[in-house]
C-alpha positions in Angstrom: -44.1 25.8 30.5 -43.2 28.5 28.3 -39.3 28.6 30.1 -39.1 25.1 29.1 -40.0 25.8 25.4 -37.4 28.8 25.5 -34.6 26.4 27.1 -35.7 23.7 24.6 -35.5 26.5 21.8 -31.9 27.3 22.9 -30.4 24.3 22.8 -31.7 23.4 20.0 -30.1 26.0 18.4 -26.7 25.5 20.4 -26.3 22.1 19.2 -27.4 23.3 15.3 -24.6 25.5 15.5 -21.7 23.3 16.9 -22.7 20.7 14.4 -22.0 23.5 12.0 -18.4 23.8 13.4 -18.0 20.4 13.5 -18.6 20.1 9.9 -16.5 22.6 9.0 -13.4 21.3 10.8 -13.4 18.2 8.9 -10.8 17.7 6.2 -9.6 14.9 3.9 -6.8 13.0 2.8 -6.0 10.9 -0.2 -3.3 8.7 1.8 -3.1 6.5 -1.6 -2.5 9.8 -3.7 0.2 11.0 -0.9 1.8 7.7 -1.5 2.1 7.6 -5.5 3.0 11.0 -5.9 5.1 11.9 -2.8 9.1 12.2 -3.4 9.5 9.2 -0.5 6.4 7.5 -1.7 7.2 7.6 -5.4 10.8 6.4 -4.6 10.0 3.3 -2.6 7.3 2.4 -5.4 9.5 2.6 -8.4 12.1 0.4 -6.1 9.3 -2.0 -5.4 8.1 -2.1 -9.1 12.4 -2.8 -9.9 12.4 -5.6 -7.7 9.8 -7.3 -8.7 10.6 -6.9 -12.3 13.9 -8.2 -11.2 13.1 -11.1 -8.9 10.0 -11.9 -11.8 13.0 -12.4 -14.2 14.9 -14.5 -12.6 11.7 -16.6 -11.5 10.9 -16.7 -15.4 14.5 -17.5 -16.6 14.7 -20.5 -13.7 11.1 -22.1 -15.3 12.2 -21.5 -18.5 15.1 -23.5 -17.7 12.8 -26.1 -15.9 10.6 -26.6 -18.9 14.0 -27.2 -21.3 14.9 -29.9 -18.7 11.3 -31.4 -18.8 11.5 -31.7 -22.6 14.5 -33.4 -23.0 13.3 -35.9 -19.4 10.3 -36.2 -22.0 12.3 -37.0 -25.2 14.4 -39.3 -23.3 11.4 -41.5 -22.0 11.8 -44.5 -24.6 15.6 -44.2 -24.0 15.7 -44.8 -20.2 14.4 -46.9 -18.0 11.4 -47.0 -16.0 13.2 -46.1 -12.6 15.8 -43.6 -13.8 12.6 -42.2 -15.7 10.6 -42.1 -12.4 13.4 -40.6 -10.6 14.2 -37.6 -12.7 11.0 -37.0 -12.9 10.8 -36.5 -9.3 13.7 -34.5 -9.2 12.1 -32.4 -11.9 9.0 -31.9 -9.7 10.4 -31.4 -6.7 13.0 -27.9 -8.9 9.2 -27.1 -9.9 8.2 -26.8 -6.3 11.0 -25.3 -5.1 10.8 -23.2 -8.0 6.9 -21.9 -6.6 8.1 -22.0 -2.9 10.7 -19.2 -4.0 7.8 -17.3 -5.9 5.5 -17.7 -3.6 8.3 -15.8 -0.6 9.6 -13.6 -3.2 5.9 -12.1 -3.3 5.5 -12.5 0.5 8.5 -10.0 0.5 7.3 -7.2 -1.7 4.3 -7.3 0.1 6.6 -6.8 3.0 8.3 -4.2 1.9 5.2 -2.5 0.6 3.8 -2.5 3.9 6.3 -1.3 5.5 6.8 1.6 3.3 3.3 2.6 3.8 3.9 2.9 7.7 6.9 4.7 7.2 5.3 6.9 5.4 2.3 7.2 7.3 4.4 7.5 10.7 6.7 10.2 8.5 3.1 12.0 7.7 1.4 11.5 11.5 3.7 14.5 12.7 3.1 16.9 9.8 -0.8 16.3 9.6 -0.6 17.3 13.7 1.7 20.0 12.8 -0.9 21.4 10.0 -3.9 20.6 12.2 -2.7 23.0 14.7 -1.6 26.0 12.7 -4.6 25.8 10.7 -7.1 24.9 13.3 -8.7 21.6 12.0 -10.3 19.1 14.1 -10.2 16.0 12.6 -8.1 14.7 9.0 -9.5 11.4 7.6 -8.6 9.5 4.9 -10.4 9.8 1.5 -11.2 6.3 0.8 -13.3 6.7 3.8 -15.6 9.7 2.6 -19.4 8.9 0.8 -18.6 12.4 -0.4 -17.3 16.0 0.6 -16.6 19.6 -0.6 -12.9 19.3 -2.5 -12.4 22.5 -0.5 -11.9 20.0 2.2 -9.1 18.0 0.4 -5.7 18.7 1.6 -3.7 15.9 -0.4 -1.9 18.6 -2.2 -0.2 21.4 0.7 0.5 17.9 2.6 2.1 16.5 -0.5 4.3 19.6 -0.4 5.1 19.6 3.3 6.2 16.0 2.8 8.2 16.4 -0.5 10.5 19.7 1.9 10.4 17.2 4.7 11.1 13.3 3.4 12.9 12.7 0.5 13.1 8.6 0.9 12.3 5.7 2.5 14.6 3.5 3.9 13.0 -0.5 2.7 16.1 -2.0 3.2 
């Protein structure tokens, strides 16, 4: 009996101590941070942000145009007849539709594009986080957004940051 309270004993203390070196080969990584302030990632956003801007423009410019034509359709309704009233209407809804068809795709795509310049980052990043994994003997990297909490001496947004910035300059979203 007193053998199995000495292998108990041991164990117990086997396991307390690879928990311990579990813990402390556990780092973090804010993927979101990497992505706003990385060369590549800070690229592909401001080209994102321009494109939008740019396709939100001509969206705007296209229903301000829309709502001109809808005044005067409106200013002409004693003028015209019932029919020719009726039909440019129509027409007038169906530029309006068209009009939110083209919005509605034009975000689809940035979202796109988005998305796809997240994975091309992240596959960009998979080979360096391996890379620094190995030299610096870390188990296992998650992402931040994951964590309850953890010791900022766990954090390595900023060396892989740097690692990235020597390694990708851009992102190709084209």
């Amino acid at each position: 009996m007193n053998n199995l309270y000495k292998l108990f004993f041991c164990i117990l203390i086997l396991l307390n101590f690879e928990n311990k070196a579990v813990a402390n080969d556990v780092y973090f990584i804010d993927f979101a941070k990497v992505m706003n302030e990385s060369k590549a990632g800070k690229k592909a956003q401001d080209y994102l942000k321009k494109e939008l801007q740019s396709s939100n423009k001509k969206l705007n410019d296209s229903a301000k145009k829309l709502k001109e034509e809808e005044n005067k359709i409106i200013s002409q309704k004693n003028v015209l007849s019932k029919e020719e009233y009726k039909k440019k209407a129509d027409e007038l809804r169906k530029k309006v539709s068209n009009l939110n068809k083209t919005r509605q795709d034009q975000i689809k795509n940035i979202a796109s594009m988005r998305k796809k310049a997240k994975d091309e980052l992240f596959k960009a990043l998979n080979p360096i986080l391996g890379k620094y994994m190995e030299e610096n003997n870390i188990t296992v990297i998650i992402d931040k957004k994951n964590v309850l909490m953890g010791n900022k001496k766990f954090e390595l947004t900023s060396p892989i940051i740097e690692i990235l910035n020597k390694e990708l300059n851009s992102i190709n979203l084209k």
